[in-house]
VEXMIBA-469087 format. One record per residue (C-alpha): residue in one letter; x, y, z. Coordinates in steps of 0.5 Angstrom, whole numbers, plus 500, padded with zeros to 3 digits. Layout:
N
AXYZ
...
***
This chain:
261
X829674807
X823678809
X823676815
X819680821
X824677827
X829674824
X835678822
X832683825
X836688830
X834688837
X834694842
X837689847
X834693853
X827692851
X829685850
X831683856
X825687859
X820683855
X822677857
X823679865
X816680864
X815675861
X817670866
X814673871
X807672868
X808666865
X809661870
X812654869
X806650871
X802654866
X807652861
X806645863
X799645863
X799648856
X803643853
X799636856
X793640853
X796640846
X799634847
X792632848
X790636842
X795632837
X792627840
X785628837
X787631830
X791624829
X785619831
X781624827
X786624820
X787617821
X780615822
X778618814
X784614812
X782608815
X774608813
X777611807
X772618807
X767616810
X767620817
X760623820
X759630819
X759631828
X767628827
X767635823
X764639828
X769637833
X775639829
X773645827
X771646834
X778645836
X781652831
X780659835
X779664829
X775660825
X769659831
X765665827
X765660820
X764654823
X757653823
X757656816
X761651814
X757645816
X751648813
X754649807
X759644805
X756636804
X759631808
X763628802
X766634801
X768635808
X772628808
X775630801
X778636803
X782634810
X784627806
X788632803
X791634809
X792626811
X797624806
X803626810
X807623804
X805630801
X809636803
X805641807
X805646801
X802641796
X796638802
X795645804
X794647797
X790641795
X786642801
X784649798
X781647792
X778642795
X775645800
X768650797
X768655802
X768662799
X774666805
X781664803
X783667810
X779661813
X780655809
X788656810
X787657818
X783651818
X789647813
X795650817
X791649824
X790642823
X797640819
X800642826
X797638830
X798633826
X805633826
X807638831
X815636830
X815638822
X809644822
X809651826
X802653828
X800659822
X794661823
X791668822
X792671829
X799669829
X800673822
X796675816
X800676810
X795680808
X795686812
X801685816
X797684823
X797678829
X802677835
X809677831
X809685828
X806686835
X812682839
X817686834
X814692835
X815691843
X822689842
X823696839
X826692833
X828697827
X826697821
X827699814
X819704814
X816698810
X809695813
X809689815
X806685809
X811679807
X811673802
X812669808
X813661806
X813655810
X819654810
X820662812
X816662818
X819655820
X826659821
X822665824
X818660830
X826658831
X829664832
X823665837
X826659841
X832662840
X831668842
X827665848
X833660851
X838666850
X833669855
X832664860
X825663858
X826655856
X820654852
X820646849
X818644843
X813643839
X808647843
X812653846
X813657841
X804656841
X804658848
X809665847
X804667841
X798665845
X801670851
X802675847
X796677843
X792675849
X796681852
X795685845
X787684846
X786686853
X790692852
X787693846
X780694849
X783697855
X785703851
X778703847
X775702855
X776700862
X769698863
X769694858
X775691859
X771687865
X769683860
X776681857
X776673859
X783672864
X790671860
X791664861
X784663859
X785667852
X790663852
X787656852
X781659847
X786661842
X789655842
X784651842
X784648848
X779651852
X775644852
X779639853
X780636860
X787635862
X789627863
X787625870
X794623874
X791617877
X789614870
X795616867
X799612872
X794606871
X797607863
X804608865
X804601870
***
């Protein structure tokens, strides 16, 4: 199995010193707070899936705007894309990721050819993002920061390549599945517990990728300048950008309680 973590051995120096650092720079009340946000995130992918169902197709175009505001590595097509793609073929494409009758791989590949944009990269970070959050419990989050199948780049080589991971000399650029990068998210839950970082399902995975490739951009740009290091946002909200929760206003604890009572 090609895969970039799993199966894979590990220096168990550098993978016990990573997730000491880890564990010292993400707190657990960060944790907490990244998993009410993305729950809240959930929330708002399944109203607004459900909601094409219910009128059958039929969703103004500023309930896309929404959506796509929520997707981190599409932010520069967005606008693009509401220009360009009529409102009908805007329901027609994400009704294809609504019929959870369907397996991921077939609404995923119906949204593709649905969806007339002409960036691939694009149209499969929006399909990935929003399947999701749909169903968190039987989706991972795939998306283009996580890994890109097609030069090899995101946050997983650059976590293997600070595990000190061996490898055979091949670049990172593999035929993942789904399935395949559903085992690989599972390994990072392993790999986690086993390192006394207990990360819950169905987001800690997102929260761990999120950490890390936002360590990869400021060190990125503090290589390339310190100065213009300054403008790199702080860690936790990189984070929240990434994931695309940025926006989205944690639930008051009095109005929870209400609810609960």
């Amino acid at each position: 199995m090609p895969y970039i973590l799993k199966n894979n051995k590990t220096d168990k120096r550098y993978e016990e010193k990573f997730f000491e650092i880890v564990n010292e720079n993400l707190p657990i009340e960060k944790i907490e707070l990244f998993n009410s946000l993305l729950t809240l995130k959930t929330r708002i992918v399944k109203e607004f899936l459900s909601d094409i169902r219910r009128t059958g197709g039929k969703l103004e175009k500023d309930r896309f705007d929404e959506i796509l505001s929520l997707i981190f590595s599409i932010r520069r097509h967005k606008e693009k894309i509401l220009k360009t793609l009529s409102v009908g073929s805007l329901n027609n494409a994400f009704s294809c990721l609504a019929d959870s009758k369907k397996s991921a791989e077939i609404r995923i590949g119906r949204f593709l050819e649905a969806f007339s944009y002409e960036d691939i990269i694009v149209k499969r970070d929006i399909a990935l993002e929003i399947l999701h959050f749909y169903e968190p419990e039987k989706n991972v989050l795939w998306t283009s920061w996580v890994y890109r199948q097609d030069n090899g780049t995101g946050c997983l080589p650059y976590m293997a390549d600070f595990l000190k991971r061996t490898w055979d000399g091949n670049p990172y650029i593999m035929p993942f599945s789904i399935r395949e990068m559903r085992d690989e998210v599972g390994y990072l839950y392993e790999l986690s517990g086993k390192n006394g970082l207990h990360l819950k399902r169905p987001y800690g995975a997102d929260i761990l990728l999120s950490y890390m490739y936002s360590d990869y951009v400021y060190k990125m740009v503090y290589a390339e300048s310190k100065s213009l290091s300054i403008g790199v946002p702080e860690g936790f909200t990189l984070m929240k950008k990434l994931l695309g929760i940025e926006k989205i206003e944690p639930p008051e604890p009095e109005l929870e309680l209400e609810k609960a009572g």
